[in-house]
ZADO-1210 file (C-alpha; in nm, 4 decimals, padded with zeros to 6 digits):
<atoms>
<atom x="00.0000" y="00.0000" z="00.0000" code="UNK" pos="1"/>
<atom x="00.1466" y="00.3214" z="-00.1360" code="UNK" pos="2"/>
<atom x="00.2054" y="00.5739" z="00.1896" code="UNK" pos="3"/>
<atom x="00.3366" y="00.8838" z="00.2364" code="UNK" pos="4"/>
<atom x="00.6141" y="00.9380" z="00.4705" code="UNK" pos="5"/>
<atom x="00.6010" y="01.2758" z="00.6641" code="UNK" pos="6"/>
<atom x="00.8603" y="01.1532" z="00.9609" code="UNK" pos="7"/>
<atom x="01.1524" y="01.1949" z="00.8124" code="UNK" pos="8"/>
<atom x="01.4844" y="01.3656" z="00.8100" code="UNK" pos="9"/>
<atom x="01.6545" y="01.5615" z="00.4826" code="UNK" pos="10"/>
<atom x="02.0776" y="01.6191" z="00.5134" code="UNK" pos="11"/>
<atom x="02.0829" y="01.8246" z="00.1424" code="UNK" pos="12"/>
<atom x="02.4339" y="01.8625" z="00.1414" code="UNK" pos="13"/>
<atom x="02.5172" y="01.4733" z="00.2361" code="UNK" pos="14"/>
<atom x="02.2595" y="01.4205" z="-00.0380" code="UNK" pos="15"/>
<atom x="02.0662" y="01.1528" z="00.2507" code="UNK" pos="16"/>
<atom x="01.7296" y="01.0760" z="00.3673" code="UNK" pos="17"/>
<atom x="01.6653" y="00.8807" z="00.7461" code="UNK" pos="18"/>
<atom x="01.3310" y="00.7311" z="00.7297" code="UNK" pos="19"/>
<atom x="01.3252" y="00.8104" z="01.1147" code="UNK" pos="20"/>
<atom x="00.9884" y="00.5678" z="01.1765" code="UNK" pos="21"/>
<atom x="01.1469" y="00.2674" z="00.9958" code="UNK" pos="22"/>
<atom x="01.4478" y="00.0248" z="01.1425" code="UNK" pos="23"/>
<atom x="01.5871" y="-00.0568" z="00.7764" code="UNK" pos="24"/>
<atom x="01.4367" y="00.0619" z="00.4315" code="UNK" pos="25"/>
<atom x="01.3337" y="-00.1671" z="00.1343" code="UNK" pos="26"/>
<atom x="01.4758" y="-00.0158" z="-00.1482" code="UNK" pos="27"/>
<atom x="01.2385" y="-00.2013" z="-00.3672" code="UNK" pos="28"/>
<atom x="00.9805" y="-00.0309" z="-00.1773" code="UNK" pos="29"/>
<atom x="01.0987" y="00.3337" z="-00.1931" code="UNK" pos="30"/>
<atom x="00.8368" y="00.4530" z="-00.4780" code="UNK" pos="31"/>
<atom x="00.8809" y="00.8627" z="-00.5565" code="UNK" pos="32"/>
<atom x="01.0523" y="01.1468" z="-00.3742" code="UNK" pos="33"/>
<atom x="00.9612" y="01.4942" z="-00.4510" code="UNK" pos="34"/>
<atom x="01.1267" y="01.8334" z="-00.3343" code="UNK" pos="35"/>
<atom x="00.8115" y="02.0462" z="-00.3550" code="UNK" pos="36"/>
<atom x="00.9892" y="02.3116" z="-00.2137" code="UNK" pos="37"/>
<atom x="01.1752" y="02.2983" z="-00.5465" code="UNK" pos="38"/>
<atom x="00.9526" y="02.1419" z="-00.7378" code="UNK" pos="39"/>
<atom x="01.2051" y="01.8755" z="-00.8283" code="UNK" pos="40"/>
<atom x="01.1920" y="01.5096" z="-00.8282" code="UNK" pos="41"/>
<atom x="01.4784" y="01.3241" z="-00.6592" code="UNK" pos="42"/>
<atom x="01.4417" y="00.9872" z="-00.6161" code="UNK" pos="43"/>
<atom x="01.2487" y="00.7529" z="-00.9200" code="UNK" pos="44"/>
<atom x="01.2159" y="00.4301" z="-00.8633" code="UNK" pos="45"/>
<atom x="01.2086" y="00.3552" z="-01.2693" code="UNK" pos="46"/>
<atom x="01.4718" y="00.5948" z="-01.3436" code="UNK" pos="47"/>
<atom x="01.8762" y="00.5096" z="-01.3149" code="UNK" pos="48"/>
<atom x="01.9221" y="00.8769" z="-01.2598" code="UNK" pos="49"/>
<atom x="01.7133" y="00.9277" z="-01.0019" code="UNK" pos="50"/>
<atom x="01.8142" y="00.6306" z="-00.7931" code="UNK" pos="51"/>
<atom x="01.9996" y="00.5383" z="-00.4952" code="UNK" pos="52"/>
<atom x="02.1446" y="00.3127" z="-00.2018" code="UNK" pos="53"/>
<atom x="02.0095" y="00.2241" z="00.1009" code="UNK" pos="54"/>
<atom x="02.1999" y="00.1098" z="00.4139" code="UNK" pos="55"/>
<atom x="01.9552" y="00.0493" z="00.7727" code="UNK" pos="56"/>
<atom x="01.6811" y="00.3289" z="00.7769" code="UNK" pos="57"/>
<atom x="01.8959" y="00.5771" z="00.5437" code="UNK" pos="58"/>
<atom x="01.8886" y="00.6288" z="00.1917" code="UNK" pos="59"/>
<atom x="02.1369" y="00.8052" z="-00.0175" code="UNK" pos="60"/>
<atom x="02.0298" y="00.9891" z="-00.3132" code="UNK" pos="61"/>
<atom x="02.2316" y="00.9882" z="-00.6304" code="UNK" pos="62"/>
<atom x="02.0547" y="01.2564" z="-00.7329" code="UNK" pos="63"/>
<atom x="02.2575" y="01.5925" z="-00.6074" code="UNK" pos="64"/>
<atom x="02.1005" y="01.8178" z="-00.3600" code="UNK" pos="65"/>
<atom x="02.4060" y="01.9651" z="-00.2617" code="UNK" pos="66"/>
<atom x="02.2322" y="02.3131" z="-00.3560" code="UNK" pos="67"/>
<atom x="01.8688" y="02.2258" z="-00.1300" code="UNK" pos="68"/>
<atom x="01.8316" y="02.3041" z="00.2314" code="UNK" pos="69"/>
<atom x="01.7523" y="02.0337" z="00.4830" code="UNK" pos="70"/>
<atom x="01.4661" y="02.2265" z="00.5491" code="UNK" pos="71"/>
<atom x="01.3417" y="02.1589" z="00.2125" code="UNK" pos="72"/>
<atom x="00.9835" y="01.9924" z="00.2247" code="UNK" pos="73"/>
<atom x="00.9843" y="01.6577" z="00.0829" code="UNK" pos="74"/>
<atom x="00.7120" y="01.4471" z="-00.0537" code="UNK" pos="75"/>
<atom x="00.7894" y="01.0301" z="-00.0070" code="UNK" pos="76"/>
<atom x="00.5912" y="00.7920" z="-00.1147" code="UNK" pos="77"/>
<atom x="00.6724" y="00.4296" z="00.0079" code="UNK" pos="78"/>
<atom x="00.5037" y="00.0835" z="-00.0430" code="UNK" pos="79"/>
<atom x="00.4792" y="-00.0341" z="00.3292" code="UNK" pos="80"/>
<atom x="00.2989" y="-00.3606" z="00.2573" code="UNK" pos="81"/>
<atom x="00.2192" y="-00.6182" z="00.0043" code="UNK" pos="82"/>
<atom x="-00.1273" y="-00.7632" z="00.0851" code="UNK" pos="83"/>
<atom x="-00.2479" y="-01.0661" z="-00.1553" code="UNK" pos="84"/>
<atom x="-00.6047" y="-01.1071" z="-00.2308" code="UNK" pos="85"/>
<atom x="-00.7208" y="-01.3527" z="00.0535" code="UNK" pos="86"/>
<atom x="-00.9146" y="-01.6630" z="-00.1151" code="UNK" pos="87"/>
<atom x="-01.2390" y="-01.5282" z="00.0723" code="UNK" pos="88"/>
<atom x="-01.1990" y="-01.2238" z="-00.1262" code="UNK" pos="89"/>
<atom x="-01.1466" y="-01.3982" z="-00.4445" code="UNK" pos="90"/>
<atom x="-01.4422" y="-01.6161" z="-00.3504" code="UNK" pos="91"/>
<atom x="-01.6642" y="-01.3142" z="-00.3124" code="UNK" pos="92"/>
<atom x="-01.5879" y="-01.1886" z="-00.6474" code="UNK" pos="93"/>
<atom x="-01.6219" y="-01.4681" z="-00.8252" code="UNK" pos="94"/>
<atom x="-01.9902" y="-01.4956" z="-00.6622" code="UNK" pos="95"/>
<atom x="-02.0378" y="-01.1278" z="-00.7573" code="UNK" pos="96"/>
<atom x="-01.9769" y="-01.1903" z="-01.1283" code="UNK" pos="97"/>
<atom x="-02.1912" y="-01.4934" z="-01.1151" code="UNK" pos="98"/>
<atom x="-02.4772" y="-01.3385" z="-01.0219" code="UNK" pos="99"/>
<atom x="-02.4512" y="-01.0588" z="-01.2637" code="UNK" pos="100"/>
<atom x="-02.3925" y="-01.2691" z="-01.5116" code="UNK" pos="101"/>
<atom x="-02.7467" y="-01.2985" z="-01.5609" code="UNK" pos="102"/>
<atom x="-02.7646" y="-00.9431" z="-01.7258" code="UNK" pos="103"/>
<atom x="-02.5620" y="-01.0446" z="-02.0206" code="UNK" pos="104"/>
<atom x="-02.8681" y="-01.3132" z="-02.1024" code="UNK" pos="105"/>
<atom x="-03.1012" y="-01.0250" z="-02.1104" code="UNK" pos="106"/>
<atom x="-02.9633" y="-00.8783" z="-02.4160" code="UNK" pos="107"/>
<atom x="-03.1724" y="-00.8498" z="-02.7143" code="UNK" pos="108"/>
<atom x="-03.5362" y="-00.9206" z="-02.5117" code="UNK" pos="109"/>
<atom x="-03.7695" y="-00.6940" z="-02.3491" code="UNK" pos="110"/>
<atom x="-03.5395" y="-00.6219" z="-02.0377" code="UNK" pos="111"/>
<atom x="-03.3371" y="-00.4330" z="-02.3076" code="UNK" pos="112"/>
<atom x="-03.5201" y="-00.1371" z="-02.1774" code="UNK" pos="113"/>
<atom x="-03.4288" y="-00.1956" z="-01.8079" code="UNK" pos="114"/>
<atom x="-03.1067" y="-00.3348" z="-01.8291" code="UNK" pos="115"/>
<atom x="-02.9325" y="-00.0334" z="-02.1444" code="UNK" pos="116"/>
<atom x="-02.9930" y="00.2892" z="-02.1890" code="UNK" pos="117"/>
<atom x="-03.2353" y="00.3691" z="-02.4741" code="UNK" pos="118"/>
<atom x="-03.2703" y="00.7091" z="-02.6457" code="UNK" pos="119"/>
<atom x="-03.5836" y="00.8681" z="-02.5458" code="UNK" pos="120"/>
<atom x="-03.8745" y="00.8912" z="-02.8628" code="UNK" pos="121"/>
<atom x="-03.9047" y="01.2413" z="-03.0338" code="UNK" pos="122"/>
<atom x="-04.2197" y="01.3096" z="-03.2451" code="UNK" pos="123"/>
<atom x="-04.1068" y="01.1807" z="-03.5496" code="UNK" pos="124"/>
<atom x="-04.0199" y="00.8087" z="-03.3955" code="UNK" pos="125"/>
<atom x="-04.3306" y="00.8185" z="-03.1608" code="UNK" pos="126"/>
<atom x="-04.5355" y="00.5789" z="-03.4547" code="UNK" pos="127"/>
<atom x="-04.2097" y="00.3555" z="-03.3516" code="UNK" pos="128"/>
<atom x="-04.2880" y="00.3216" z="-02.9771" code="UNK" pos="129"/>
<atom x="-04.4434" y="-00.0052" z="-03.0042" code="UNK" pos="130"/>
<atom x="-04.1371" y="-00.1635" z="-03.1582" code="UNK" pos="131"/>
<atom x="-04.0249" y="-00.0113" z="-02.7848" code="UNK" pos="132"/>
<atom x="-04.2689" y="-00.2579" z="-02.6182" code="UNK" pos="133"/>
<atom x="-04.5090" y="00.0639" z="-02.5388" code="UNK" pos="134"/>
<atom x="-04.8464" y="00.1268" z="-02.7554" code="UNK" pos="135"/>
<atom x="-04.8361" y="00.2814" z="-03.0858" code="UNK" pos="136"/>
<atom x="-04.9522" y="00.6179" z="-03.1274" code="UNK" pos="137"/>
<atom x="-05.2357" y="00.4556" z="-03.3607" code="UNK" pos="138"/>
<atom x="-05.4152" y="00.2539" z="-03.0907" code="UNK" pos="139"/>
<atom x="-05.3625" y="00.5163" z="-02.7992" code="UNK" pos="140"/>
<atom x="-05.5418" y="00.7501" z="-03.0503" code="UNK" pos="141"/>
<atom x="-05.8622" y="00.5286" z="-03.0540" code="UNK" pos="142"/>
<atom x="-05.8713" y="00.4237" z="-02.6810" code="UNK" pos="143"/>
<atom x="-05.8412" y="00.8312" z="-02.5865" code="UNK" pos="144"/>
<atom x="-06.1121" y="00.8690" z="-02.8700" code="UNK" pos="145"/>
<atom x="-06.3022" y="00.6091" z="-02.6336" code="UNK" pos="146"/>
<atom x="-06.2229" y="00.8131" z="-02.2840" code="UNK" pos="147"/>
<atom x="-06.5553" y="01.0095" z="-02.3304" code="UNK" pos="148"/>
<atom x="-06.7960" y="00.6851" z="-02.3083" code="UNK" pos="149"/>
<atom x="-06.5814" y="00.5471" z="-02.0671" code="UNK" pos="150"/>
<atom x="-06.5438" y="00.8493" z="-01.8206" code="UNK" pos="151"/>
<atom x="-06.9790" y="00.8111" z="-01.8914" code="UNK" pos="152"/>
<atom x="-07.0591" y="00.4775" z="-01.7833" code="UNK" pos="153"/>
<atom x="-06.8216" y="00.4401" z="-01.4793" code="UNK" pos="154"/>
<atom x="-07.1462" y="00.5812" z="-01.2257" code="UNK" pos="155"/>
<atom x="-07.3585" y="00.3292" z="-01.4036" code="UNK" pos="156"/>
<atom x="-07.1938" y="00.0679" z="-01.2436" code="UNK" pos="157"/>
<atom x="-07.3664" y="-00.1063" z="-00.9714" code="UNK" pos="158"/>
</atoms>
């Protein structure tokens, strides 16, 4: 997990670093160090230039910073810990993707509508709504044609 280091102390002109919360230093681990005082980066983990050696909790930059200050803020990232996916974890993915596996069935039916986005009708597609699965303009025209006699006869029920 990458974390930043913020206890830490910065000898510019002996070009080191002490990692003062750490008993010995991982190289391997050491990610990106930034001078944002400067702006500068001076430590790269994928860059030969920007490298350097590590001996206990102390790093020593090749980089030169013989013209920083030790008062110079610096921004460390380090990868303090390599966690594998535990099999439960694993498990409970693969159970996730099982059960949403049963969207990709849905494709090409009538849960098209609820399972993709569709674009919304404009007038000149509305005679194409049924192909939508919703009534066609055609047959909503005679049932509202119809609401009249309807709206008439419901207090004639008894």
């Amino acid at each position: 997990m990458k974390t930043l280091i913020t206890n830490y102390t910065f000898d510019a002109s002996a070009k080191t670093i002490s990692f003062d919360d750490y008993t010995g230093v991982d190289l391997n681990r050491v990610l990106l160090i930034t001078n944002v005082t400067t702006n500068t980066i001076i430590y790269n983990f994928a860059n030969s230039l920007l490298g350097g050696s590590v001996s206990g909790n102390v790093l020593t930059l090749t980089y030169n910073t013989t013209s920083m200050s030790d008062t110079d803020t610096l921004q460390i990232y380090y990868d303090t810990e390599y966690i594998p996916a535990s099999d439960q974890l694993l498990n409970a993915l693969y159970d996730m993707v099982k059960h949403l596996e049963v969207l990709s069935y849905s494709k090409g039916t009538f849960a098209d509508i609820r399972v993709t986005p569709t674009v919304t009708p404009n007038m000149s597609t509305l005679s194409n709504i049924s192909s939508l699965g919703g009534y066609s303009a055609g047959s909503l025209m005679k049932d509202l044609d119809n609401l009249s006699a309807i709206n008439s006869n419901i207090n004639n029920v008894n």
